[in-house]
Residue, then its C-alpha position, 0 to 999 in steps of 0.5 A: x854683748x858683755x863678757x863674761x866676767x862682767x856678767x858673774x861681776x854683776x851677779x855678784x853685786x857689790x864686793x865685800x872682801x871676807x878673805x885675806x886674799x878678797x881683800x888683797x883682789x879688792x887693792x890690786x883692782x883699787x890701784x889699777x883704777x879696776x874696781x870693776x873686775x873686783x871679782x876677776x882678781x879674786x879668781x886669778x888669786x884663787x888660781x895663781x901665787x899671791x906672790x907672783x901678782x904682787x910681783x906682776x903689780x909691783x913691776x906694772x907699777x915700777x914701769x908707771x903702767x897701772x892698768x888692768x890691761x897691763x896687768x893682764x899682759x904681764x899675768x900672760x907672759 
């Protein structure tokens, strides 16, 4: 069974940013080895600061935790 994000991911085909903020969704999942959930990023930028992403990325990054997994954690707390 795949989640749901997999499912509107794989509606959407191939990403193509359009927005500063679908382009900056494209580089966090390319540095987070999540190109996959492309979209996802795209939605959480939608819903939340891009300064506290980039802010969330660049502590996952100070700790060498690069992984969609870890952003998430981080995103959480």
């Amino acid at each position: 069974m795949s989640s749901i994000l997999t499912r509107v991911a794989d509606s959407l085909g191939r990403f193509t940013p359009s927005k500063p903020r679908e382009y900056l969704a494209l580089q966090i999942a390319r540095k987070l080895n999540d190109t996959s959930a492309v979209g996802h990023y795209a939605i959480l930028l939608e819903h939340h600061p891009e300064e506290r992403l980039i802010a969330i990325f660049r502590r996952c990054a100070s700790e060498g935790r690069l992984t969609g997994e870890q952003f998430m954690s981080e995103l959480r707390k």
